[in-house]
TORZA-45737 format. One record per residue (C-alpha): residue in three letters; x, y, z. Coordinates in steps of 0.05 Angstrom, whole numbers, plus 5000, padded with zeros to 4 digits. Layout:
ALAXYZ;...
***
This chain:
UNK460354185294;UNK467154655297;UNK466355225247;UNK471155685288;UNK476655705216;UNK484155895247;UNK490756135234;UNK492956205296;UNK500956215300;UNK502855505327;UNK509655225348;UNK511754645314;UNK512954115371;UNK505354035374;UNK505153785297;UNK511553395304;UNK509253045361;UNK502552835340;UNK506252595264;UNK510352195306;UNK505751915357;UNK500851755293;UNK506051505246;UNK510451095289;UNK504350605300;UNK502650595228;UNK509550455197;UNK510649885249;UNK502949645221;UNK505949675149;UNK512249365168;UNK508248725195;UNK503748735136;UNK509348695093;UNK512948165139;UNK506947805111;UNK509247755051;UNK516047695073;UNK515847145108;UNK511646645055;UNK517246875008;UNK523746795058;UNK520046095092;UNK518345795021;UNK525946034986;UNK528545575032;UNK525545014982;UNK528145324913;UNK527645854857;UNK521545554837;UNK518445554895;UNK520046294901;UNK518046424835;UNK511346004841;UNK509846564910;UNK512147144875;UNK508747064800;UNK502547334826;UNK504447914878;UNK502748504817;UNK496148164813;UNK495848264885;UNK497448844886;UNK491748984823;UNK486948694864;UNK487849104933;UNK487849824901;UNK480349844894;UNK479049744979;UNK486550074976;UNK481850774941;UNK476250554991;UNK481350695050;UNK483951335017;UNK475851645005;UNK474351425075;UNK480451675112;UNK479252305083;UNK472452375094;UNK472652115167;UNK478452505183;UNK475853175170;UNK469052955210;UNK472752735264;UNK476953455262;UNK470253865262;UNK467153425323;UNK461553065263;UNK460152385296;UNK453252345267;UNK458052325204;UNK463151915230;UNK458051415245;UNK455051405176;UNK461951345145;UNK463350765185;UNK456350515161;UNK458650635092;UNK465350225102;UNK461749675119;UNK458149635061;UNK463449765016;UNK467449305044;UNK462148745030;UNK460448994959;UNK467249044944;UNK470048394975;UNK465447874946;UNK466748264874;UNK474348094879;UNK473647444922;UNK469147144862;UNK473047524800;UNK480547284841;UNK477446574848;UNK475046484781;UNK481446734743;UNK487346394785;UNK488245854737;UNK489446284692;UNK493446894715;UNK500646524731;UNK500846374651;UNK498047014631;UNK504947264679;UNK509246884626;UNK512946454676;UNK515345744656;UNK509845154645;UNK512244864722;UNK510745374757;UNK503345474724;UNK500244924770;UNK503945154847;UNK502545914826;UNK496545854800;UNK495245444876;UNK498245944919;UNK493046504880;UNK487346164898;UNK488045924969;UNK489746704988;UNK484346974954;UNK479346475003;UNK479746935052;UNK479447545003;UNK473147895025;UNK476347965102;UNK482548185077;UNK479948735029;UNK475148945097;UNK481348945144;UNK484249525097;UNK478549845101;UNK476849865171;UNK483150045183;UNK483050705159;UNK477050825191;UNK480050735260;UNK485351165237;UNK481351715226;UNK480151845296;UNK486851795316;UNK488251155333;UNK494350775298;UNK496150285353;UNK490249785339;UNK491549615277;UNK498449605287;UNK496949035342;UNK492148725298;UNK498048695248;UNK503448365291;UNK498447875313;UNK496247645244;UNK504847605224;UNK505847175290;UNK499746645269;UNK503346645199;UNK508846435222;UNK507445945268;UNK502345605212;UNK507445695170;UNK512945205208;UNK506344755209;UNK504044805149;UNK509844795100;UNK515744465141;UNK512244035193;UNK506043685139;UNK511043915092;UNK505044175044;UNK511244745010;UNK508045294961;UNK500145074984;UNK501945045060;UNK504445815057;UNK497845895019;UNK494145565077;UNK497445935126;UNK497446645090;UNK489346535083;UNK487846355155;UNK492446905179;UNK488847505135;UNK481147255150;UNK483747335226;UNK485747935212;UNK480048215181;UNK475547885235;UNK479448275285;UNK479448945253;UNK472048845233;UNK470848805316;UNK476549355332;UNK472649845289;UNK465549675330;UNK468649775395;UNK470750475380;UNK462850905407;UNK465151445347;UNK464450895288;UNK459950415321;UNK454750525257;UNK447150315260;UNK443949815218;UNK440850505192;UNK448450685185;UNK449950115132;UNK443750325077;UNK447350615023;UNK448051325026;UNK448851704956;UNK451352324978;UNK456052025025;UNK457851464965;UNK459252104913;UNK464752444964;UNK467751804969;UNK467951714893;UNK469952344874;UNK475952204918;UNK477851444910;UNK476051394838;UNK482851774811;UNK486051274873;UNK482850684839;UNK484750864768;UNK491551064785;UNK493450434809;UNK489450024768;UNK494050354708;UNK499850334749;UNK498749564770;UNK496949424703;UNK503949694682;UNK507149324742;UNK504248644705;UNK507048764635;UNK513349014674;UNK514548374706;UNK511548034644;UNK517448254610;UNK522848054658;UNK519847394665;UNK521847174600;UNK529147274624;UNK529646534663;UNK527446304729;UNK533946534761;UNK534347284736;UNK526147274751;UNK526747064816;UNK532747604843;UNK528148084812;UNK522147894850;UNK526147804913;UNK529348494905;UNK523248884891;UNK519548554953;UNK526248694983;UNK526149454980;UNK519149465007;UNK521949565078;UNK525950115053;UNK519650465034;UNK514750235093;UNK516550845139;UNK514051335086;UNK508151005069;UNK506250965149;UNK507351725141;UNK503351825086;UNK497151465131;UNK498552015189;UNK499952575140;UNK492952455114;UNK489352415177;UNK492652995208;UNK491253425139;UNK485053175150;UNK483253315216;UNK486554085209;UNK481654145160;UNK475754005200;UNK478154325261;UNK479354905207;UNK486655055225;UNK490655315173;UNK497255405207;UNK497154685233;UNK495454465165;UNK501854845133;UNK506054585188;UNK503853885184;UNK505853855102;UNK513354155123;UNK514553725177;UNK512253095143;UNK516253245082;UNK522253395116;UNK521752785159;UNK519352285102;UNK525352575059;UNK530152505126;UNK529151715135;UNK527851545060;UNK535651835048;UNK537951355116;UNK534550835090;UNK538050885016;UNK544550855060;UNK542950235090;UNK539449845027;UNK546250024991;UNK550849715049;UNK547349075060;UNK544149015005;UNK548148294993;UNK545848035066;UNK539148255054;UNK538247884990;UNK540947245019;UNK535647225077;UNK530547045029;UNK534246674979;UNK539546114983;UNK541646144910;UNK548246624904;UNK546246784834;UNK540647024849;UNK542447394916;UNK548347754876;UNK544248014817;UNK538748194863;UNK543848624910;UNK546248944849;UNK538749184837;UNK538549454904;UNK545049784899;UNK543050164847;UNK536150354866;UNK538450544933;UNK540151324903;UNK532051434888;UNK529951254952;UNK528551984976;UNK525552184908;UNK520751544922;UNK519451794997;UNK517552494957;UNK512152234919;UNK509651814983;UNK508852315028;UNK505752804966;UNK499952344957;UNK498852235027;UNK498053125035;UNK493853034972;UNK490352535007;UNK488052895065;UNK485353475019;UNK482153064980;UNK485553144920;UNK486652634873;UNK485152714800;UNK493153084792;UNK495952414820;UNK492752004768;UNK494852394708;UNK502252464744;UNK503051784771;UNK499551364700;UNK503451844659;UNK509751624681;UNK509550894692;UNK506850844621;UNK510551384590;UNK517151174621;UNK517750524653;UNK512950114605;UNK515350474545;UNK522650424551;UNK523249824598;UNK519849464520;UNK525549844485;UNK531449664518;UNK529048964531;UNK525048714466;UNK528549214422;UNK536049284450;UNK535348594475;UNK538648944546;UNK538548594621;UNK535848624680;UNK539649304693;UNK536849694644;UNK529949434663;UNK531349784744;UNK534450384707;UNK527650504671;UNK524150394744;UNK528250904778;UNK527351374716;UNK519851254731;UNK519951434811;UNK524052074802;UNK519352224747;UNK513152174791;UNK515552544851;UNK517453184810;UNK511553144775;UNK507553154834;UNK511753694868;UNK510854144798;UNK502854034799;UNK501153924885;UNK495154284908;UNK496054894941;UNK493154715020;UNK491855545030;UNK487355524968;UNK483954844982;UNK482255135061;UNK480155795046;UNK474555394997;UNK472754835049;UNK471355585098;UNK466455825057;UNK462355155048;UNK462655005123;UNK461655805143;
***
């Protein structure tokens, strides 16, 4: 194992080069997964506002439901990262272990809790009594497959960890090309609508997860033992220490997401729907900083393990400056054509033209939201956490949740208040996080003397 702690003057092509080669992968990985989701909601529009509203009702649960192998990922990438930067692969090879069986645990949990509750869920939402019965559908076909998908996240960021990005990117644009083909077959061809997006959404992710469940094996570093697999406690405890502020942070900040969209579901069908459509909308704005945040971590990561300070300053510069670079080109764009873009996955005009007028506006925050991104993923690879949860829960509850219920139950105000209070929340978060980051020179010079 490396011990040899550096700080070594570096140039920084080395750490740009390496951000890029890592992240490029990764964002193209997060644009596919997103496409996903895309292309249900684009593919299904095609048949309605209710139909869009019956695929959309239950994308905060989703969300809800991914953030606990979402802080799996997080306590593993970590972990493994740094292992892999100080040359551990007995280590690596238990973490890999470990992600198996957390993967499992954690999989059936959700598959059986998902399963149980999607009748209920779409009216728990608040959305009108006709789209109970096709939401409620759509829920439980997708979460079929739930245990692979919650394991392809997982082993994912284990094969990230030792610096490989391009396999689950292919793994990615793979799954998005079966989707689409089942979809034409399922919802257009049988013409099974809503349930034959559901079909086709559930097939695609347990492919995916079989194929990043064998991607992960083929790799000698995290091939793990049946030895491997037994849980290890002091193994388990780093990875809680770490993903348990992840988990709790998003479970707060999901939970908020729900009564958020609770609220502007109430509004009608119409107004519902451009809101749904916009906020999956401005996911592709956002992708590229969340596939930095991925490579941010792991190369935090591995300059801890390798012991490198200077590459571990340079890396947080050049993958702020860069996140903060394309988050302010994308705002550009999302403000252009924001019209077009709403029309792709909607044919209602009503709904297209309130919807661009959400984009429009949140199109100004978009580097502020690239802030906080790229933040987490530095805290991330430190293994940091507990400041994001008191930042990040503060603030959606505090500010969106809070006055999103003012201006709407009290003021009785639209959708654009509702967007003002989300873009209050974002800039919120990423100053906070600025204000209370950890300090990397502090953080390395105490990971020195436990390793020395």
């Amino acid at each position: 194992m490396r011990k040899n702690f550096s700080v070594k003057k570096e140039s920084y092509k080395p750490v740009l080069t390496s951000l890029i080669a890592l992240s490029v992968p990764t964002i193209l990985e997060e644009i596919f997964s997103t496409l996903l989701q895309y292309v249900d909601t684009a593919m299904v529009g095609r048949l309605g506002e209710k139909a869009t509203a019956a695929v959309s009702t239950t994308t905060t649960i989703g969300w809800l439901i991914h953030s606990v192998p979402g802080a799996v990922a997080v306590a593993l990438l970590a972990l493994a990262s740094k292992a892999n930067g100080a040359g551990d692969e007995k280590k690596l090879k238990r973490l890999a272990g470990q992600s198996v069986f957390l993967a499992l645990i954690s999989g059936i949990i959700l598959e059986i809790a998902a399963l149980l509750l999607s009748p209920y869920i779409p009216v728990w939402m608040g959305v009108e009594d006709d789209i109970v019965k096709p939401a409620s559908t759509y829920f439980t076909i997708t979460s079929i497959t739930l245990v692979l998908r919650t394991s392809s996240r997982i082993f994912a960021a284990m094969i990230r960890s030792v610096k490989d990005t391009k396999s689950p990117m292919y793994i990615s644009i793979a799954e998005n090309i079966l989707n689409v083909l089942l979809n034409i077959l399922f919802i257009y061809k049988l013409k099974l609508g809503v349930t034959g997006a559901a079909i086709a959404s559930c097939i695609s992710f347990g492919a995916g997860g079989t194929a990043m469940f064998v991607m992960m094996l083929s790799k000698p570093k995290l091939r793990p033992s049946l030895s491997d697999i037994k849980p290890d406690l002091i193994l388990l405890s780093e990875a809680l220490v770490i993903g348990l502020p992840v988990l709790g942070t998003t479970i707060l900040s999901c939970s908020g997401y729900i009564i958020f969209a609770g609220m502007v579901s109430g509004m009608g069908t119409t107004i519902f729907a451009a809101h749904s459509i916009a906020i999956t909308a401005e996911e592709i704005v956002y992708i590229p900083g969340y596939g930095l945040r991925a490579a941010t971590s792991t190369l935090i990561g591995n300059a801890l393990g390798e012991g490198n300070l200077n590459k571990l300053r340079q890396t947080e510069k050049t993958a702020i400056l860069i996140t903060l670079l394309i988050m302010f080109i994308n705002g550009l764009l999302l403000f252009t054509f924001a019209y077009p873009f709403m029309r792709i996955f909607t044919p209602s005009l009503e709904a297209a033209h309130i919807g661009s007028q959400m984009l429009k506006l949140v199109a100004f925050s978009e580097p502020f939201f690239g802030l906080m991104i790229v933040l987490e993923g530095i805290s991330f690879g430190l293994g940091k956490t507990k400041h994001i949860f008191a930042c990040e829960s503060g603030s959606m509850w505090g500010i969106r949740i809070l006055f999103t219920f003012i201006c709407v139950k009290i003021f009785g105000l639209g959708l654009t208040s509702v967007w003002i209070c989300m873009i209050a929340d974002n800039v919120c978060k990423s100053l906070l996080l600025w204000l209370f980051r950890p300090k990397g020179d502090i953080i390395f010079k105490n990971f020195k003397t436990k390793e020395g």
